[in-house]
Structure formats: structure tokens, C-alpha cells
C-alpha positions in Angstrom: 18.3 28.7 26.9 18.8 25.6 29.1 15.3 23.9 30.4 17.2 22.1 33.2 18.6 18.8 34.3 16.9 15.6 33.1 17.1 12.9 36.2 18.5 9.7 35.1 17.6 7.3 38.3 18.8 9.2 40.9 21.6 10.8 39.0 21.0 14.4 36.8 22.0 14.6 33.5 23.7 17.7 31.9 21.5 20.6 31.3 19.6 20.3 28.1 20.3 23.1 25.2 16.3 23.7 23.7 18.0 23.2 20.4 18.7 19.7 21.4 15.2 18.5 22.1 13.8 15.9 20.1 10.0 15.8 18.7 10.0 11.8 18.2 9.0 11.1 21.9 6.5 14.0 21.6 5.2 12.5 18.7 4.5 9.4 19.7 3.2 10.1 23.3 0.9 12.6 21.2 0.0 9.7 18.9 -0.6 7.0 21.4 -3.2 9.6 23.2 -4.7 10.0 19.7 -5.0 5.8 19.5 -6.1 4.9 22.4 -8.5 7.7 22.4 -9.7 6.9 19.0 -10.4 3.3 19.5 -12.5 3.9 22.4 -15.0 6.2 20.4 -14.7 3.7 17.6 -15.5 0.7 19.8 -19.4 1.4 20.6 -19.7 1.5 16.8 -18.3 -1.4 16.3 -15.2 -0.3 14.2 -11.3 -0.6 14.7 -8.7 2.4 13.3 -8.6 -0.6 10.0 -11.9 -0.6 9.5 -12.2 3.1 9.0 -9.4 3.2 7.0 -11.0 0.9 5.1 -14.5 2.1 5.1 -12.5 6.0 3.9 -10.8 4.6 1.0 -13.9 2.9 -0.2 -15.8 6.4 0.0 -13.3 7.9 -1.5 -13.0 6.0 -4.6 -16.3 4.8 -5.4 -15.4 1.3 -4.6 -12.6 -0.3 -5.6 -11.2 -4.3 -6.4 -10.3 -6.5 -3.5 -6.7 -6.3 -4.8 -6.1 -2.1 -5.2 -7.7 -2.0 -1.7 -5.0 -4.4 -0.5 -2.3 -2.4 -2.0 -3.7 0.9 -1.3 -3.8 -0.3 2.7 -0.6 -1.8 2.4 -2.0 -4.9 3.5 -1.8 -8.5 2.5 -4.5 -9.9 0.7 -5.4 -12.9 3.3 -5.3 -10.0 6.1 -7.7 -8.3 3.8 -10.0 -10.7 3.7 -10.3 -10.9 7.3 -10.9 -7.3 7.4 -13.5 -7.3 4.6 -15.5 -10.3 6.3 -15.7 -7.9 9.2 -16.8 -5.5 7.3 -19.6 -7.6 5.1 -21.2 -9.0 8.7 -21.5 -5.8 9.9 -23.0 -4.8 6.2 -20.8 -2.0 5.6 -19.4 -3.2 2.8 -20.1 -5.2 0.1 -17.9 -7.5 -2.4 -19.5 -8.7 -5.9 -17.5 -10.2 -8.2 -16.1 -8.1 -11.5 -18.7 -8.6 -14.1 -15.7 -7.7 -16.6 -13.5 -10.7 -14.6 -15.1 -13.2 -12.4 -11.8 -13.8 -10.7 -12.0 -10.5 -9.5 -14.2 -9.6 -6.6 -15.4 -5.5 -6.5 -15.9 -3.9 -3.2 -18.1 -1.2 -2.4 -19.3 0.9 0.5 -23.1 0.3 1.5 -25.3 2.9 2.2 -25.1 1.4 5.8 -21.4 1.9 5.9 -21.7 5.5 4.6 -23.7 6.5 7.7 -21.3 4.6 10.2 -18.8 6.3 8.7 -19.9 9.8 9.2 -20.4 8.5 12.7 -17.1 7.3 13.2 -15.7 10.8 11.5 -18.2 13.0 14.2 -16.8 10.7 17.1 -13.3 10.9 16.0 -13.3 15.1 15.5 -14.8 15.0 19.3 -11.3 12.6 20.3 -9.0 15.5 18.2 -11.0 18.1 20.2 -9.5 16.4 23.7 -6.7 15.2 22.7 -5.6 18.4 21.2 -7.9 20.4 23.4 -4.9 22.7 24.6 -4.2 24.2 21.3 -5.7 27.2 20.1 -7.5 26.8 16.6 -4.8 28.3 14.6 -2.1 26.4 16.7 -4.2 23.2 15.4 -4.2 24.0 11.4 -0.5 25.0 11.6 0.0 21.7 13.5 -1.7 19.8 10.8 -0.2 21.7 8.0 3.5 20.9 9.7 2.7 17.7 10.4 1.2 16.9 6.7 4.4 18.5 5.1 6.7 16.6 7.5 4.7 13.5 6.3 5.2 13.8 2.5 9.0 14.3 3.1 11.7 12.2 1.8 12.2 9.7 4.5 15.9 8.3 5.4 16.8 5.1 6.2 19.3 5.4 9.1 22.1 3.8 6.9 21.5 6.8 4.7 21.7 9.6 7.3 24.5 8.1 8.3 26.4 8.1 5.5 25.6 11.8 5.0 27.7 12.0 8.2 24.6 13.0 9.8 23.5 12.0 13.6 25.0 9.3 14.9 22.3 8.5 17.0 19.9 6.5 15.0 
């Protein structure tokens, strides 16, 4: 099934075979609605997309030292610092050292951050709802569930695909 010429300037391009299509620029248009639409819920609460990561893994782990959280956000440590101090101003989050290490500081979630975060989670499930608003409900979960398996995937360097003699466009 072709879906018709794609214009190139003023010239057409070869009809495009559906198998051909590519979901990487759907993917990130889709993702760049889901940002920007994010950060302006997030804004009036005073949080960035880093700060609710942040404020998640905290929740979810009970608290946790300076350090794991810099290598579960794949962050560097001085960038977490920054993003802790943000946190701490807004009292959302509090550090104490270790009383097991004193070079160690222990970071935890305050009861203050606990209730922005709910916030932020509410505001951001209203964003999904527009962003994805053209989906039926069931089109949604089996979007999640592909997109959740296509995240946990082994991912190929483009060296590696490659030399599997596969696309030669990477």
C-alpha cells in the first residue's frame, strides 16, 4: 500500500511503501509534545522533569545516599548537588549526614515533597490525557506496554547494526 509522494522542496519523492515508514520521527514529535507539555504543568509548582525524577526515586526508595541517587539518575555528583539545593530551598527534600558515615550525606523525601509530588503526578496524568487524548483507552495501555518492552530491549550501537549487515542508514 503506497501512502503517496513525500515533497522534497518543490520536487516529489518516490511513493512511500507503509513498510518503509519509520517510528523515530513519530517518536520524538510525540515526545517533544509530551515535554513541553509537561514542563508547563510542572512550572506553577515549581518543579522541572529533574526534579520529579528526583523527588520519584526518593519515594520510591525510602530515601537514599547523595551518591546511589547520583548513579541511579545518571547524573554527576556536582550536577546533583545543584539539583538537591533546589530541592532543600523548596523543602522537598532533605539531606542529613549518615550517622553510620559522616562523609556520607542521606537524602530523604519530606512530607512537603510527598504532597508536591502527588501534585506534580495529578498534573502530569491531565498532560498524558491531551497529549494522547486521540487514543482510545486500550490503544493507550497497548501503547505503554509496546513502548515499555521496546524500552528494555537490547540497544545497538550503529557500529553494531552495521556489522550485522543491517540498515545502512544509521
Amino acid at each position: 500500500m503506497f501512502l503517496g509522494a513525500r515533497k522534497l522542496g518543490h520536487m516529489s519523492a518516490a511513493p512511500v511503501e507503509e513498510s518503509e515508514r519509520r517510528s523515530g520521527p513519530l517518536l520524538d514529535h510525540l515526545a517533544r509534545r509530551m515535554r513541553l507539555r509537561s514542563e508547563s504543568v510542572l512550572a506553577p509548582l515549581g518543579l522541572r522533569p529533574r526534579h520529579l525524577v528526583a523527588l520519584t526515586v526518593l519515594r520510591d526508595s525510602g530515601g537514599v545516599s547523595q551518591q546511589a541517587l547520583a548513579g541511579t539518575l545518571q547524573l554527576d555528583s556536582t550536577n546533583v548537588v545543584g539539583l538537591l539545593n533546589d530541592l532543600e530551598a523548596d523543602g522537598l527534600a532533605e539531606r542529613r549526614r549518615s550517622p553510620e558515615d559522616r562523609r556520607r550525606h542521606e537524602v530523604r523525601l519530606t512530607d512537603a515533597g510527598t504532597k508536591r509530588l502527588r501534585e506534580a503526578e495529578c498534573a502530569l496524568a491531565g498532560a498524558e490525557e491531551e497529549v494522547l487524548g486521540a487514543l482510545a483507552p486500550g490503544e493507550r495501555d497497548l501503547l505503554y506496554d509496546l513502548l515499555r518492552r521496546a524500552t528494555q530491549g537490547r540497544s545497538s550501537t550503529c557500529g553494531e547494526v552495521m556489522a550485522e549487515g543491517g540498515p545502512g542508514a544509521c
